[in-house]
C-alpha positions as CSV (number, residue, x, y, z in Angstrom):
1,X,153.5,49.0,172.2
2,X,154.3,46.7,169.6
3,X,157.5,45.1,171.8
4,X,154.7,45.1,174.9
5,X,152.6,43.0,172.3
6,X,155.3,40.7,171.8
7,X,156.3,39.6,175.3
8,X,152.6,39.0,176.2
9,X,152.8,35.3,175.4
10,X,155.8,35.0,177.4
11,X,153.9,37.0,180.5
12,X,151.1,35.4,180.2
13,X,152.7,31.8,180.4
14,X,154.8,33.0,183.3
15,X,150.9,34.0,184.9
16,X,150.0,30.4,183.7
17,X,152.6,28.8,184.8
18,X,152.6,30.4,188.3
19,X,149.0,30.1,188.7
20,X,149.4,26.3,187.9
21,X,152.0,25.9,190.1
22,X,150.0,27.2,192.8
23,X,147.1,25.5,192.4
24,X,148.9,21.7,192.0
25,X,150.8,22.8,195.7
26,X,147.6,23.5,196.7
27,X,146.0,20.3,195.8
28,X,148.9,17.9,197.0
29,X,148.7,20.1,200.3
30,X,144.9,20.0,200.9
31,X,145.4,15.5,200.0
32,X,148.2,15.3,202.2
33,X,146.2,16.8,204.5
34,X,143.0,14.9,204.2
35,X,145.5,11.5,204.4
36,X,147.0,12.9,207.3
37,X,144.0,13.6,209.1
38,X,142.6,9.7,208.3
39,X,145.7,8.2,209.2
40,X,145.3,10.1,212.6
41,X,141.7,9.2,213.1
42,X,141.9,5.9,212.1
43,X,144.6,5.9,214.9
44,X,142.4,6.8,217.7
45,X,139.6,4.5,216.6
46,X,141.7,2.0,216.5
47,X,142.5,2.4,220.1
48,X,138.8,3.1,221.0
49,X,137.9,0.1,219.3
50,X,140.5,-2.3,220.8
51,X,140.3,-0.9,224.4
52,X,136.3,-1.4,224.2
53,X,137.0,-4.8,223.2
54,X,139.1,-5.1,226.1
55,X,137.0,-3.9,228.6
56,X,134.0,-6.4,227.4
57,X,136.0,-9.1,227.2
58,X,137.2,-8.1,231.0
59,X,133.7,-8.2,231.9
60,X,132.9,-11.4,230.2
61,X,135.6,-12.9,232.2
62,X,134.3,-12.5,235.5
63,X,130.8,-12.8,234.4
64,X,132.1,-16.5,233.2
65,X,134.2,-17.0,236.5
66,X,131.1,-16.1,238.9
67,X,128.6,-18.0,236.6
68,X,130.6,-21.3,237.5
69,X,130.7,-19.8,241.3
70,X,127.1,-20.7,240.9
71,X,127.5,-24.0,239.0
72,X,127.0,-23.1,234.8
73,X,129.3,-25.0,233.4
74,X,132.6,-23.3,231.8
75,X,135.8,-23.6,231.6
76,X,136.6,-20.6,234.4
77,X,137.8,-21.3,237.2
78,X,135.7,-20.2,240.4
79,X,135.5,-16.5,242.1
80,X,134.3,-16.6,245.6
81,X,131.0,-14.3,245.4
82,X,132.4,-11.3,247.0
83,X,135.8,-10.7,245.3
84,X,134.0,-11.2,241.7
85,X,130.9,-8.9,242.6
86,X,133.4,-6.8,243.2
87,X,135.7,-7.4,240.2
88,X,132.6,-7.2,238.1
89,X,131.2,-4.4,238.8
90,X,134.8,-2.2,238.4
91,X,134.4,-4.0,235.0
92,X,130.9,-2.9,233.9
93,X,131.9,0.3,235.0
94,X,135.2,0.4,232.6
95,X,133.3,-0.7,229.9
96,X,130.6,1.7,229.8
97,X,133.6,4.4,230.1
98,X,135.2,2.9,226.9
99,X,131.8,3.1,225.1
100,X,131.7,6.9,225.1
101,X,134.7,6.4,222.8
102,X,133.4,4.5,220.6
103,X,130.2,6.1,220.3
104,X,132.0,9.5,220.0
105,X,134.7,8.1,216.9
106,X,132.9,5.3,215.8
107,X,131.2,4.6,212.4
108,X,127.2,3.8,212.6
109,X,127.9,0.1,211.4
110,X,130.9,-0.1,214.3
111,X,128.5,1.3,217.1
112,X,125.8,-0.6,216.4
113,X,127.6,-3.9,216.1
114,X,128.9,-3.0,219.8
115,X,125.6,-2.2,220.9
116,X,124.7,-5.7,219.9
117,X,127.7,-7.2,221.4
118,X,127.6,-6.0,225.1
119,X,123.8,-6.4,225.1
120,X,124.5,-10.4,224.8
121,X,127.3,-9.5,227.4
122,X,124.4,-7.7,229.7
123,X,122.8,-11.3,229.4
124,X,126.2,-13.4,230.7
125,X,125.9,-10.6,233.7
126,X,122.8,-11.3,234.7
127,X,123.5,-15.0,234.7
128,X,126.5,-14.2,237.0
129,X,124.5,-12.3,239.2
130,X,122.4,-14.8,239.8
131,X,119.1,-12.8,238.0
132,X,119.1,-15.6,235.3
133,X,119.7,-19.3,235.7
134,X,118.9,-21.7,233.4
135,X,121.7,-23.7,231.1
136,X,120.2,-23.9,227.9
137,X,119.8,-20.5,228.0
138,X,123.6,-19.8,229.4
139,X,124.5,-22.2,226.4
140,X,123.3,-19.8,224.0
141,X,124.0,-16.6,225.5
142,X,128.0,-17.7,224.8
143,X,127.5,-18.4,221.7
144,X,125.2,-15.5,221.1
145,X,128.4,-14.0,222.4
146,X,130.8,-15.5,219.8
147,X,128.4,-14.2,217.0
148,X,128.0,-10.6,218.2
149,X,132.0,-10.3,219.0
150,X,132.7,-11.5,215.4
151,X,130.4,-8.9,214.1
152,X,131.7,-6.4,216.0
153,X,135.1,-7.0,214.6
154,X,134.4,-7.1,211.2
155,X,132.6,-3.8,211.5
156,X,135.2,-2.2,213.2
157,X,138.0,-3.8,210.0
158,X,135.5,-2.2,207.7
159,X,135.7,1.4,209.3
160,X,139.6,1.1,209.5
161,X,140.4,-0.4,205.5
162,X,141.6,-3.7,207.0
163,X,141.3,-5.6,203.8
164,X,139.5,-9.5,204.2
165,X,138.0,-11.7,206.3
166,X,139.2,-13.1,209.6
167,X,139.1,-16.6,209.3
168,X,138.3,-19.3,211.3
169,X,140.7,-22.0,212.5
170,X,139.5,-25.4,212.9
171,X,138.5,-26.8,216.0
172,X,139.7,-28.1,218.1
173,X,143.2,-27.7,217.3
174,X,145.5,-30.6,215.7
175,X,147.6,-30.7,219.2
176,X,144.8,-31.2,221.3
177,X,143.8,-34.5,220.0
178,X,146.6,-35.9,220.4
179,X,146.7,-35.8,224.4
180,X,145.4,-38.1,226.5
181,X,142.3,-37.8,228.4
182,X,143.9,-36.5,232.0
183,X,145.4,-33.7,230.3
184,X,142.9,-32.7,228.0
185,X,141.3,-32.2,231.2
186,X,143.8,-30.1,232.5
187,X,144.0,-28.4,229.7
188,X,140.3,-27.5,229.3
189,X,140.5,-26.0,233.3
190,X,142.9,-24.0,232.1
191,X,141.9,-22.5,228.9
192,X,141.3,-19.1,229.5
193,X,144.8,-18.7,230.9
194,X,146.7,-20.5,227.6
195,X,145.0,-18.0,225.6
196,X,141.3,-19.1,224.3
197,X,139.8,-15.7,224.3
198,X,135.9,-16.7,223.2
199,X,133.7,-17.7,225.9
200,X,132.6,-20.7,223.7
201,X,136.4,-22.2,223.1
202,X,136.4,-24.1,225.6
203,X,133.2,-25.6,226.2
204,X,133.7,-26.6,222.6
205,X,137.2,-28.3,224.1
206,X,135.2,-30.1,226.8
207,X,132.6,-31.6,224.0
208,X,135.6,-33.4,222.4
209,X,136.8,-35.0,225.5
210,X,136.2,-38.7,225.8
């Protein structure tokens, strides 16, 4: 009995030790875990996120390219009516296919900054269809668009940890006052294909032309 007595505190910090063992394995399992499982849904919102944007921006772009079919001024170049109906329209219905990701994986702030986002871009449509067709108000709705889009990004960098702000460059760029006035008109014509992706670039390019 007495030599049972006497190993006890060696048993019981075997049982200790074991127990504590266990139970650390357990936690660093259960966080890997939990860091797995957010670096594999922050993953697929990521795409969701990205391929929504894409998809309004694809709308937006045909919206814009039918809205100067019908003389608003941008910098798009003309669609005749029936190609960008048609183009449109397999747009709109890509987009509202991407939303159901976004509305599925998305964080409240996220979904309802896209919700205000493609509302504006429901506005450019009707413009390019023709249902709406004043300037002023075409003015605004691209900037309306700018604002929302911006929104809708720093929402979705929130959801995902993306640390900071996205900033803004000036404009217009350094390199585009320097050209002379013919190509600054080229270039304006051609801004969506060199890369200005806001509706709004470009009609701030054609404001700084002389």
């Amino acid at each position: 009995m007495r030599e049972i007595l006497q190993q006890l505190p060696a048993l019981l910090g075997v049982v200790v030790g074991v127990v504590a063992t266990f139970a650390l394995t357990s936690l660093g399992e259960r966080a890997r875990w939990r860091r797995d499982q957010r670096l594999r849904w922050d993953s697929v919102k990521l795409e969701a996120y990205a391929s929504y944007s894409d998809a309004v921006k694809r709308v937006v772009h045909f919206a814009t390219r039918l809205a100067v079919t019908r003389g608003l001024p941008h910098s798009s170049e003309a669609i005749p009516f029936d190609e960008g109906q048609a183009e449109l329209s397999i747009a709109v219905a890509e987009r509202s296919t991407r939303w159901e990701s976004v509305l599925l994986l998305g964080h409240p702030d996220t979904v309802a900054a896209a919700r205000a986002w493609h509302q504006v871009m429901w506005r450019l449509e009707f413009y390019a269809r023709g249902v709406l067709t004043d300037r002023d108000g075409w003015a605004a709705a691209l900037n309306e668009f700018e604002q929302t889009r911006k929104e809708f990004y720093r929402a979705a960098r929130r959801d995902l940890g993306v640390q900071g702000e996205i900033s803004t460059a000036p404009w217009p760029p350094d390199w585009y006052k320097t050209l002379s006035e013919d190509q600054r008109a080229l270039v304006v014509f051609g801004a969506e294909t060199l890369g200005l992706d806001e509706p709004g670039d470009a009609a701030r390019l054609t404001k700084q032309r002389p």
